[in-house]
GUZA-400028 format. One record per residue: residue in three letters; x, y, z of N, C-alpha, C in turn. Coordinates in steps of 0.1 Angstrom, whole numbers, padded with zeros to 4 digits, always signed. Layout:
<atoms>
ALAXYZXYZXYZ/...
</atoms>
This chain:
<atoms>
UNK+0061-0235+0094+0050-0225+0096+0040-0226+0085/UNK+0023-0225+0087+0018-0228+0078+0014-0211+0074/UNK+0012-0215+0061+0014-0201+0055+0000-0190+0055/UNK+0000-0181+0056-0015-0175+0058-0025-0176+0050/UNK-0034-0178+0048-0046-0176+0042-0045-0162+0032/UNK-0051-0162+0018-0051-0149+0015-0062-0154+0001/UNK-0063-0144-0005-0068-0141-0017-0058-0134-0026/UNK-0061-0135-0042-0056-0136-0054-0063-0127-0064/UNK-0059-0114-0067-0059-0112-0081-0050-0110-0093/UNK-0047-0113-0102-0039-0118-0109-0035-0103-0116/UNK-0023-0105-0120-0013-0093-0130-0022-0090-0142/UNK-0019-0081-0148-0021-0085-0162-0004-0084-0167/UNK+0000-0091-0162+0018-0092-0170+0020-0105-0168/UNK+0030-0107-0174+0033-0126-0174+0044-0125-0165/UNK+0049-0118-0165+0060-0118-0156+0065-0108-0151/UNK+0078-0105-0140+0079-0096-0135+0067-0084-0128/UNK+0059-0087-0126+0045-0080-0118+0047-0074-0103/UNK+0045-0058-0104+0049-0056-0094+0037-0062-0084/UNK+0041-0065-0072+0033-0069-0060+0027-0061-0051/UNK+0013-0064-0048+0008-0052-0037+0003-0063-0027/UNK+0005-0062-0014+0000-0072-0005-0009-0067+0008/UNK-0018-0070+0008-0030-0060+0021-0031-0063+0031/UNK-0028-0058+0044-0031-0063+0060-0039-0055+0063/UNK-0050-0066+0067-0066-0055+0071-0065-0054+0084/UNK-0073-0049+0090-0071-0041+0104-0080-0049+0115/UNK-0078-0048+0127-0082-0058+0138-0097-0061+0135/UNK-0104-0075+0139-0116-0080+0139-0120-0078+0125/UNK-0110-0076+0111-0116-0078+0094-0112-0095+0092/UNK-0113-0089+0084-0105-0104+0074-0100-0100+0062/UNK-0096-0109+0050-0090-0102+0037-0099-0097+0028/UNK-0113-0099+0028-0122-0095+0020-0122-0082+0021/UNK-0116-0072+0035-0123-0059+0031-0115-0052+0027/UNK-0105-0051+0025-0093-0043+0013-0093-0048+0000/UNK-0095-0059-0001-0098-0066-0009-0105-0056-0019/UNK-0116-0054-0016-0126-0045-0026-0117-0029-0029/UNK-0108-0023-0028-0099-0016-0036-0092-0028-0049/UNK-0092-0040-0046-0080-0044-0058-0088-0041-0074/UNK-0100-0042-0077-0103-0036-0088-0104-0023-0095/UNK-0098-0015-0084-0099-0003-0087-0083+0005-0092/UNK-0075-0006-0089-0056-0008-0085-0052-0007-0100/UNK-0040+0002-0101-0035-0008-0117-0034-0020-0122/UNK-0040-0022-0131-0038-0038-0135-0027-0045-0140/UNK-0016-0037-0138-0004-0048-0138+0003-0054-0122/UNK-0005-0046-0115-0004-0049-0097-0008-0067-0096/UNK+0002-0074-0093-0007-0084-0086-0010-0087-0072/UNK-0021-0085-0070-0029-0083-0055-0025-0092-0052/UNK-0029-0096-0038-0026-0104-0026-0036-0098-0012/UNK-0044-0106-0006-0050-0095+0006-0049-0114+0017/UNK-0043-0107+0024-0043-0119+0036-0057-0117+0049/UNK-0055-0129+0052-0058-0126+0064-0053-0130+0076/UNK-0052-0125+0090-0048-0118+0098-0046-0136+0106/UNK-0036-0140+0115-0036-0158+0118-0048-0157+0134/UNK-0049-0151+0138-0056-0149+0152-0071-0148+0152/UNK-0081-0160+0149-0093-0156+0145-0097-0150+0160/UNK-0110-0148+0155-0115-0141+0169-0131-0143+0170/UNK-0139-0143+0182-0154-0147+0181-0162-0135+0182/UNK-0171-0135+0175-0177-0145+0168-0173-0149+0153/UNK-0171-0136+0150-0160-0135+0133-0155-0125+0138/UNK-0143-0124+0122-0129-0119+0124-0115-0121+0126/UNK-0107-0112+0126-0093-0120+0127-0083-0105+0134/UNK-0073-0111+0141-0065-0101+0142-0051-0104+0144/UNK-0045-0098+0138-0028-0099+0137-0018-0101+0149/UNK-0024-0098+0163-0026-0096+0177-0032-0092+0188/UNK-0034-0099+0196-0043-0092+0205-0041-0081+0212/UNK-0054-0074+0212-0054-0062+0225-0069-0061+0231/UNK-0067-0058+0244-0066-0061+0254-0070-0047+0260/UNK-0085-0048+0262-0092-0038+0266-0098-0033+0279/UNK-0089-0039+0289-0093-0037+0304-0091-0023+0310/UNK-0104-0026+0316-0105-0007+0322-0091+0000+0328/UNK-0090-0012+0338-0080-0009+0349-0067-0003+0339/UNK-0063-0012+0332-0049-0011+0325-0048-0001+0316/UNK-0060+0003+0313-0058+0011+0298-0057+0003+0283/UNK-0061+0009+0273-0054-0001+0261-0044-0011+0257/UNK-0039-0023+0255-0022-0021+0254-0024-0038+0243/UNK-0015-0035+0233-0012-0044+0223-0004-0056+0229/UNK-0003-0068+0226+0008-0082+0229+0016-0080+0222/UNK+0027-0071+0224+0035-0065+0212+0047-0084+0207/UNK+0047-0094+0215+0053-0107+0209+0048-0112+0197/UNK+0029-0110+0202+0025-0117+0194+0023-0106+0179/UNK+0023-0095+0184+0027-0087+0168+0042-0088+0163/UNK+0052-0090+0167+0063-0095+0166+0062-0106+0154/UNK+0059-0115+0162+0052-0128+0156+0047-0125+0138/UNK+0034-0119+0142+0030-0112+0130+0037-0106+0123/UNK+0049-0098+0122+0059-0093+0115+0066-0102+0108/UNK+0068-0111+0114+0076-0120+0108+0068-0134+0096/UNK+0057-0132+0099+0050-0140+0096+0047-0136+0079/UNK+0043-0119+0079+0042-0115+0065+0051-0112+0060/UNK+0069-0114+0068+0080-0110+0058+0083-0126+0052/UNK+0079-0135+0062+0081-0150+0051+0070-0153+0044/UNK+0057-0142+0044+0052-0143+0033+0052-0139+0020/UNK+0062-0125+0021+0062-0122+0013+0076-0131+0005/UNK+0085-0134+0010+0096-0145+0004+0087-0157-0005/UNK+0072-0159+0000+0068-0173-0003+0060-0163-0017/UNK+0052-0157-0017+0045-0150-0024+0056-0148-0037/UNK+0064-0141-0035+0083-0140-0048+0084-0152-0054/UNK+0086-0160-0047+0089-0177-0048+0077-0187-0061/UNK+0066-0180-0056+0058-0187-0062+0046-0180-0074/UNK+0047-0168-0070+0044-0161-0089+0049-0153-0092/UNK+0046-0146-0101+0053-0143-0115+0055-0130-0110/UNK+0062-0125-0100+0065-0108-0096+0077-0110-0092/UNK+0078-0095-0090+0089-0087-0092+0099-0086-0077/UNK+0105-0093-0070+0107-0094-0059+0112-0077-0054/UNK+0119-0069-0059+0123-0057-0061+0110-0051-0061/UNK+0099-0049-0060+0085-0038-0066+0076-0049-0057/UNK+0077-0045-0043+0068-0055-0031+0062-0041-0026/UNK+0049-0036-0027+0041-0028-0021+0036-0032-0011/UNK+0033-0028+0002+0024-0030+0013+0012-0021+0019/UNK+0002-0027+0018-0010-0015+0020-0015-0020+0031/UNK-0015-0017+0044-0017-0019+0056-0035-0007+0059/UNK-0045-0015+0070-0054-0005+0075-0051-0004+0089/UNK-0048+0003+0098-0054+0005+0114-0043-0006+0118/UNK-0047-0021+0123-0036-0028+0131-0025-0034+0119/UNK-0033-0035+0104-0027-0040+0095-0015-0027+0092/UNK-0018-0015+0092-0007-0007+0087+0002-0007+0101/UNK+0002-0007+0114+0013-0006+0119+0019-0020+0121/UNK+0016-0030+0113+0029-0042+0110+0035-0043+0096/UNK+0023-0033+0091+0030-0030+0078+0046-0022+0076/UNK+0039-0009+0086+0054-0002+0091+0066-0009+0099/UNK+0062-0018+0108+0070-0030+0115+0080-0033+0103/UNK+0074-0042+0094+0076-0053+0085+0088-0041+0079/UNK+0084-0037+0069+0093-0024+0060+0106-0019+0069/UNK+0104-0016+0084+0116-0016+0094+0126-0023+0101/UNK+0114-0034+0095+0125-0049+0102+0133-0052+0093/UNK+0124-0058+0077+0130-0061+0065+0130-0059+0059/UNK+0138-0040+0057+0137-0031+0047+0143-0037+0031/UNK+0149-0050+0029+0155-0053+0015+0138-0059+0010/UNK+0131-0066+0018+0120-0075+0014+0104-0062+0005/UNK+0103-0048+0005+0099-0044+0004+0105-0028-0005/UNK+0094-0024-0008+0095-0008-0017+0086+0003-0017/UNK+0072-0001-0013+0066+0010-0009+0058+0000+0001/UNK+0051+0015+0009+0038+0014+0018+0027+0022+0018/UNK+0018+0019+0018+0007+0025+0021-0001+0023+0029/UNK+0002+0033+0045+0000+0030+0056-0011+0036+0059/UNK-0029+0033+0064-0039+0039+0064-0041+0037+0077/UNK-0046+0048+0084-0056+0048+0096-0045+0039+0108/UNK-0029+0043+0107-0023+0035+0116-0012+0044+0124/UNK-0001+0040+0129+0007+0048+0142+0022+0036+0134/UNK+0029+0039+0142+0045+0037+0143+0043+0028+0161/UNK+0046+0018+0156+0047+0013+0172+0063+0012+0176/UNK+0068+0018+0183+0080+0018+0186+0083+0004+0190/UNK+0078+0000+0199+0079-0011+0208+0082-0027+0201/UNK+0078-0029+0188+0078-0038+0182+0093-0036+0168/UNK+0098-0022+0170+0107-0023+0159+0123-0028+0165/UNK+0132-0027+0155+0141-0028+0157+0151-0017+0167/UNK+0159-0020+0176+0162-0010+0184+0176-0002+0178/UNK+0182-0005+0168+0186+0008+0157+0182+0000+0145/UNK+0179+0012+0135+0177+0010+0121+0188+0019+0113/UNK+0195+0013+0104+0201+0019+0099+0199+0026+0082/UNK+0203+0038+0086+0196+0048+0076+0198+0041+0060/UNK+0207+0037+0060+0212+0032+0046+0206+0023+0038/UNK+0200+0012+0052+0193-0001+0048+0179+0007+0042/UNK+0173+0015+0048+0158+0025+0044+0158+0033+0035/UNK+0169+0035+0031+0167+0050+0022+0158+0049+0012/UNK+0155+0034+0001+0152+0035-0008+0133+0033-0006/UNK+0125+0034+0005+0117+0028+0010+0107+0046+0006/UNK+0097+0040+0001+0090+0055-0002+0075+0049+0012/UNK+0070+0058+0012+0052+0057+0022+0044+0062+0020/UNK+0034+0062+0021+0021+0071+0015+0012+0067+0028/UNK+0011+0077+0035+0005+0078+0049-0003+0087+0056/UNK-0016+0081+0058-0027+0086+0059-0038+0084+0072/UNK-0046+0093+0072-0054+0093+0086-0063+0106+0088/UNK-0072+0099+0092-0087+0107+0094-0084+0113+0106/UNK-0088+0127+0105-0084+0143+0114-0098+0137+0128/UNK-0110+0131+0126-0114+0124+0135-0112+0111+0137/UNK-0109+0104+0136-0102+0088+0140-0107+0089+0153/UNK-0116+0082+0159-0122+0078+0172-0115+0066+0174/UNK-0107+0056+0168-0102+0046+0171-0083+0046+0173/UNK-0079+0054+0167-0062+0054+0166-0064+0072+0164/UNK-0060+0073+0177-0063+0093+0180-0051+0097+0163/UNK-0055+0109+0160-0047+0117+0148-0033+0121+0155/UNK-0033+0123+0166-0021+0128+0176-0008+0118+0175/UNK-0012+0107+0175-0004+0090+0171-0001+0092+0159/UNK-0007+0092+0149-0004+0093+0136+0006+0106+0132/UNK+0004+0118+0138+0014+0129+0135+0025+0127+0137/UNK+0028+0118+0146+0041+0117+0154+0048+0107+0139/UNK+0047+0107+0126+0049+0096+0115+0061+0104+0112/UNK+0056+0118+0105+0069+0122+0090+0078+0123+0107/UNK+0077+0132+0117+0094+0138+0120+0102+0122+0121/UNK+0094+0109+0125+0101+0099+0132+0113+0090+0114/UNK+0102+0093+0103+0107+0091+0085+0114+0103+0083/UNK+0114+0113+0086+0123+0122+0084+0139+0122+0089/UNK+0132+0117+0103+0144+0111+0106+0158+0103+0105/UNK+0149+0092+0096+0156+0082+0088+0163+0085+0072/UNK+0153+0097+0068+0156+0102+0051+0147+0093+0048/UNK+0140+0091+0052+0129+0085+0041+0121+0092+0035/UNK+0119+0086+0021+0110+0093+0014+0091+0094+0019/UNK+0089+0103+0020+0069+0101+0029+0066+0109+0023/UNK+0047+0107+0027+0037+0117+0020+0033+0115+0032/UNK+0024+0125+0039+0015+0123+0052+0003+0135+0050/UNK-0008+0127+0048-0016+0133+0044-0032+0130+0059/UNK-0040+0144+0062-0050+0138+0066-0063+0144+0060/UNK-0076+0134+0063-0089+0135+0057-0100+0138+0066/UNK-0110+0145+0063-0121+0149+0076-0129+0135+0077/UNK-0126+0123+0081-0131+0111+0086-0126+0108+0098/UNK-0136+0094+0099-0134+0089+0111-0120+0076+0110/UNK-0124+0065+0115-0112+0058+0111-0118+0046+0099/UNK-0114+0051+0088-0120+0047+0075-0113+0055+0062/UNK-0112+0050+0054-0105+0054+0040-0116+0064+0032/UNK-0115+0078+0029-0124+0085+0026-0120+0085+0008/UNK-0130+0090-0001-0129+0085-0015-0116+0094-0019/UNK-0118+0103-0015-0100+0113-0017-0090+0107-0012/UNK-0092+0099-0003-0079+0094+0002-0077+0082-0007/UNK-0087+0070-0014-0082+0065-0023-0077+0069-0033/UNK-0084+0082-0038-0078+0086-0053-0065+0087-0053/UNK-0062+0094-0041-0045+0102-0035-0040+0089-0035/UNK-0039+0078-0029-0034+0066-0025-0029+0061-0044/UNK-0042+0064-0049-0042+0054-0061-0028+0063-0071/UNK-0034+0074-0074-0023+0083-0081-0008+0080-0075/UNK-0007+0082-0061+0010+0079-0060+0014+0069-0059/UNK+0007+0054-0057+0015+0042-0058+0015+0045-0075/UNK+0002+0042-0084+0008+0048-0099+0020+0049-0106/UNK+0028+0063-0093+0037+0069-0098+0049+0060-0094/UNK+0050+0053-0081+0058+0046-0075+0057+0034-0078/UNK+0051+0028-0089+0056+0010-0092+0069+0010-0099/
</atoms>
């Protein structure tokens, strides 16, 4: 498999560096999360991919969906499958090849990127340690059909969404803490008076608790 495309900002540690890795959201690319990594702790070493499905005229997306009147909305849940798997052997390749912390693997997901983020962390709960899931839902359809509580316990989230989201309704997103509560996982679920976009409180909030969670 050839490996995804991404961008690079560097630790300030020589070694052991905890990892933060970015899945941007349908039709971006890795440049636009990207622009939080200066603002990140500097012992974080970034990583922001982009998405394997280009799309025209620009853009990229993790998988397609598929916007016919008749049908309604509905994701290629294989081909996000696909994608799940794609960023858990990235992250194996990313461990492999610099100077971090295989144990301290962050995920900060936006919109299509945060619900493979949540995927990924459910599939391959040992491969990961936090999330930071923005502007996204829980796709049932793409997880594993039991998860066992034990394998998740140690998994913390920081989970967030705009009270107007015109793109991924707030109603989707609520349905988050009872489904982590469920499991005993550790969550924060917070929402913001935006649309579907990261509002400057919701960075700060984002920024303060990974902080506390490296």
């Amino acid at each position: 498999m050839s490996k995804l495309h991404y961008i690079t900002r560097p630790s300030s540690l020589k070694e052991n560096a905890p990892l933060l890795i970015m899945c941007h959201g349908y039709g971006s690319d890795e440049n636009d999360l990207f622009s939080f990594a200066s603002e990140l702790p500097e012992e974080l070493m970034v990583i922001s991919l982009r998405a394997p499905y280009a799309m025209q005229p620009y853009g990229n997306a993790w998988y397609a969906i598929n916007f016919d009147a008749d049908k309604g909305k509905w994701s290629d849940n294989i081909q996000a499958k696909e994608s799940v798997d794609k960023i858990a052997e990235f992250i194996d390749y990313a461990c492999s090849t610099y100077a971090v912390d295989s144990k301290n693997v962050t995920l900060l997901g936006f919109s299509q990127g945060t619900i493979l983020s949540y995927a990924v962390a459910l599939t391959y709960p040992e491969k990961v340690k936090n999330i930071v899931a923005l502007s996204g839902y829980i796709n049932e359809d793409i997880l594993p059909e039991s998860i066992n509580k034990a394998h998740v316990s140690h998994l913390n989230f920081f989970c967030s969404h705009g009270s107007v989201d015109q793109v991924i309704p707030v109603s989707w997103a609520q349905k988050t803490p009872a489904f982590l509560e469920a499991l005993n996982i550790n969550h924060i679920y917070k929402e913001y008076p935006v649309g579907h976009g990261v509002a400057p409180q919701n960075f700060y909030d984002l920024k303060a608790w990974l902080e506390k969670h490296l």
